[in-house]
N, C-alpha and C positions, 0 to 999 in steps of 0.2 A: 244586717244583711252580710257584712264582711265579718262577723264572727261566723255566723252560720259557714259562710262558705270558707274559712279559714279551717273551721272543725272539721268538716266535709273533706277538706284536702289533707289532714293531719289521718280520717280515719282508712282513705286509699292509700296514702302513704304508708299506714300498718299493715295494712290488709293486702298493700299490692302482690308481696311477692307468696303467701299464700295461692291468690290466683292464681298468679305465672306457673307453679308448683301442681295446683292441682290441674291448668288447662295442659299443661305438659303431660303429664300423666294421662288424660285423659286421652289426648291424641296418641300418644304412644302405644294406648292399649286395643283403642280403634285399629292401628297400626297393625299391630300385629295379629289381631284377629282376622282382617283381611289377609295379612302376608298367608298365615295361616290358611285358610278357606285357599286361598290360590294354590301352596304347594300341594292341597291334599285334592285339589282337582287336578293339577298335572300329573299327579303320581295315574289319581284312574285313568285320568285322559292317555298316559303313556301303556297301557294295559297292552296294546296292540304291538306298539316297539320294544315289548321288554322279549330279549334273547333265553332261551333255555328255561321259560317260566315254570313250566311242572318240574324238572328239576329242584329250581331254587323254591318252589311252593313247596315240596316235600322235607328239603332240609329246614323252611321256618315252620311245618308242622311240626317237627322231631323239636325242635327251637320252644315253640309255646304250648307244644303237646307233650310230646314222653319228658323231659327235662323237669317240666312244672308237674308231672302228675303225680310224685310222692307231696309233695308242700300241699296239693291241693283233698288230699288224701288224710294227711294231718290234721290240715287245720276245718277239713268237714267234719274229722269225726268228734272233736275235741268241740264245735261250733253246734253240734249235735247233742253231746254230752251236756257242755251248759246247757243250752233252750231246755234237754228234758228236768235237768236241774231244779234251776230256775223257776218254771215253768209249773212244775209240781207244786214248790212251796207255794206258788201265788195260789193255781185252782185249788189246792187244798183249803184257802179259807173261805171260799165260797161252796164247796164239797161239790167240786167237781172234776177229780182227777181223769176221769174220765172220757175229757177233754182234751187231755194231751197231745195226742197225737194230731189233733186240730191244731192245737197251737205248733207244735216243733214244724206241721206241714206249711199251715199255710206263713210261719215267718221266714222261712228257709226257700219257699217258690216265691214267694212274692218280693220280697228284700234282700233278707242276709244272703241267699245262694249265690244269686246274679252279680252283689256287691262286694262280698268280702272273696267271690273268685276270681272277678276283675282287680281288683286290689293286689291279693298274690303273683298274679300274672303280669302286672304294674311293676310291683316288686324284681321280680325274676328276670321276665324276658323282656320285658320294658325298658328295663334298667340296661341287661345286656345290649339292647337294641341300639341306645341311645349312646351309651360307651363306646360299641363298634363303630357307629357312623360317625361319633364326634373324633375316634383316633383317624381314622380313612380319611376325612376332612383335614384334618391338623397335620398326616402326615401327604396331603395333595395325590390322594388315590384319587378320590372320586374325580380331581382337575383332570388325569390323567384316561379317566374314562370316559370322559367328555371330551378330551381331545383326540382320542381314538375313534371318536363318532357313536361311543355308545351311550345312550337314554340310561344319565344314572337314576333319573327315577322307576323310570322300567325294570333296572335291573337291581335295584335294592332295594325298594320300597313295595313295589306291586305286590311282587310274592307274600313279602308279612302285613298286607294290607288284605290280600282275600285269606292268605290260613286265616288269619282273627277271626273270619267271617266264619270259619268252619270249628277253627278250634274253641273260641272263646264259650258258644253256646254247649259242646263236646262237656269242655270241662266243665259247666256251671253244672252239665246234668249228673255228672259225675258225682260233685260236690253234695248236688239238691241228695242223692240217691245215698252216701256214704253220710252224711247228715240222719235223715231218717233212722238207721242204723244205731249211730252214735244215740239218738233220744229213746232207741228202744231199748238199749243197751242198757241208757242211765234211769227210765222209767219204769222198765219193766223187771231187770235182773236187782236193781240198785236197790228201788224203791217200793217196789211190791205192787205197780200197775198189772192187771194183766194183760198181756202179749196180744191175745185176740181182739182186744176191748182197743187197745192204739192203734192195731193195722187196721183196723176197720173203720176208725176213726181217721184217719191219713186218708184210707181208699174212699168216706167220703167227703171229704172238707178237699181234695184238690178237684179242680175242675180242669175244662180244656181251656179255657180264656187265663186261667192264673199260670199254665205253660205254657198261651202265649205271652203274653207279659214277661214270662219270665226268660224265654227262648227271644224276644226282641230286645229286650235290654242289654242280656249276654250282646247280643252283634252289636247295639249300637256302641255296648263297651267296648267292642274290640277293634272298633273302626277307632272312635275318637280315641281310647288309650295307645293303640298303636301309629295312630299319626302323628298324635303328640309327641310322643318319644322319636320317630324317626324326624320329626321337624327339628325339637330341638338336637338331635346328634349332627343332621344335616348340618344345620350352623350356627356347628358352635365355635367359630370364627368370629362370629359377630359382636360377644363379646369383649368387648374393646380394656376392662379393667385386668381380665388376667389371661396368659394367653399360654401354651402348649398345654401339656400333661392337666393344668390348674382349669383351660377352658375346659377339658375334657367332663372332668368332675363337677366340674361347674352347670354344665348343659345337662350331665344326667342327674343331677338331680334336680332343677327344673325340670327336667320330664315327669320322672316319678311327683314331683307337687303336683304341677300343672297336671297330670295325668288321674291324678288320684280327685283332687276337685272337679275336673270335668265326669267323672263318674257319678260325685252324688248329685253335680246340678242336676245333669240327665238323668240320673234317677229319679229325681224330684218332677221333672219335667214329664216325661213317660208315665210315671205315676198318676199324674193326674189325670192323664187322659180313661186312664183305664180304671178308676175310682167312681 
């Protein structure tokens, strides 16, 4: 009996700080997924106190809209290019190039369009988003807006919290559209598909449920990626290891991680519903 429980207290004694380690963690992420969820309902809840809102809503259009629209321009048509690629060599061993434009459509509305333009736009205005608010914070703007009596979530978050809702879906259709392009480009001049054999193939393989799908995902990216980013720019004070110019850098890219994983969870998540 007193080995057994000797052994017993030798293997908590190993193990204990494991525990400590991962209950810490554990609550920490709880933590801040609540912290989170609360700033991104005061940011909407502040919708009504935010001063000069179409104003500031038109400057974060031009922000995640004209800025981002060559990068998303590029990398549609090059995302295009591949899939028709691609895409050929695989039908061709079953002989069915035919196909193609089935495939470039429905991976571009249903996936890669929604994903790899919230990504960019991660990238870009995410990043910028996240930079801005962490210098404002580190250099006690936003203290100073709050102590003027102005709702700093009203007045820097609301604005780039509905553009996303306008812009994100904008530019995904952008991308789905200059995509298509890009694989008729590489299937049909490249490769020797014909032209009328792919558009007709696209016009029937998309339906109106694969553009909503594809139009819901854009927004729910543009909410969760742009609250991500202005949470962490918000405060990045909080971290306690490095602190000016180092939090700064620090906070955006946590956004851009954090931003870019909450895209494919909810990808994954969204998907299923509509599978």
């Amino acid at each position: 009996m007193k080995a057994s429980y000797c052994k017993m207290h030798m293997i908590v004694k190993i193990f204990s700080p494991m525990f400590y380690w991962l209950g810490r963690q554990t609550l920490q992420i709880i933590f801040g997924i609540g912290d989170f969820s609360l700033f991104t309902g005061k940011s909407f809840c502040a919708l009504t106190k935010s001063k000069k809102l179409m104003r500031r809503i038109v400057s974060a259009v031009h922000e995640q809209g004209t800025v981002c629209l060559p990068v998303i321009l590029i990398v549609g048509v090059f995302t295009g290019l591949v899939l028709g690629l691609q895409g050929y060599h695989v039908l061709s061993r079953f002989g069915s190039q035919g196909l193609l434009g089935t495939l470039v459509s429905l991976s571009l509305v249903r996936e890669m369009g929604p994903v790899l333009a919230a990504l960019m736009l991660i990238g870009q205005a995410g990043s910028a988003l996240a930079a801005e608010l962490g210098i404002q914070r580190n250099t006690e703007q936003i203290v100073a807006l709050e102590t003027m009596g102005v709702n700093s979530h009203g007045y820097l978050v609301v604005p780039r919290l509905i553009s996303s809702l306008l812009v994100f879906p904008l530019q995904t259709a952008v991308f789905v559209v200059v995509g298509f392009w890009g694989g008729s480009l590489s299937g049909s001049l490249l490769l020797g598909v014909d032209s009328g054999v792919y558009w007709s193939a696209v016009q029937r393989a998309v339906e109106a449920q694969d553009m909503r799908e594809c139009f819901i995902k854009a927004a729910a990216f543009g909410v969760l990626s742009i609250s991500t980013c202005a949470y962490q720019g918000f405060h990045a004070d909080r971290n306690a290891s490095v602190m000016g110019a180092r939090a700064v850098s620090a906070s955006t890219t946590r956004a851009v991680v954090f931003s870019s994983i909450l895209v494919l969870v909810a990808d994954y998540i969204i998907s299923s519903f509509f599978v």
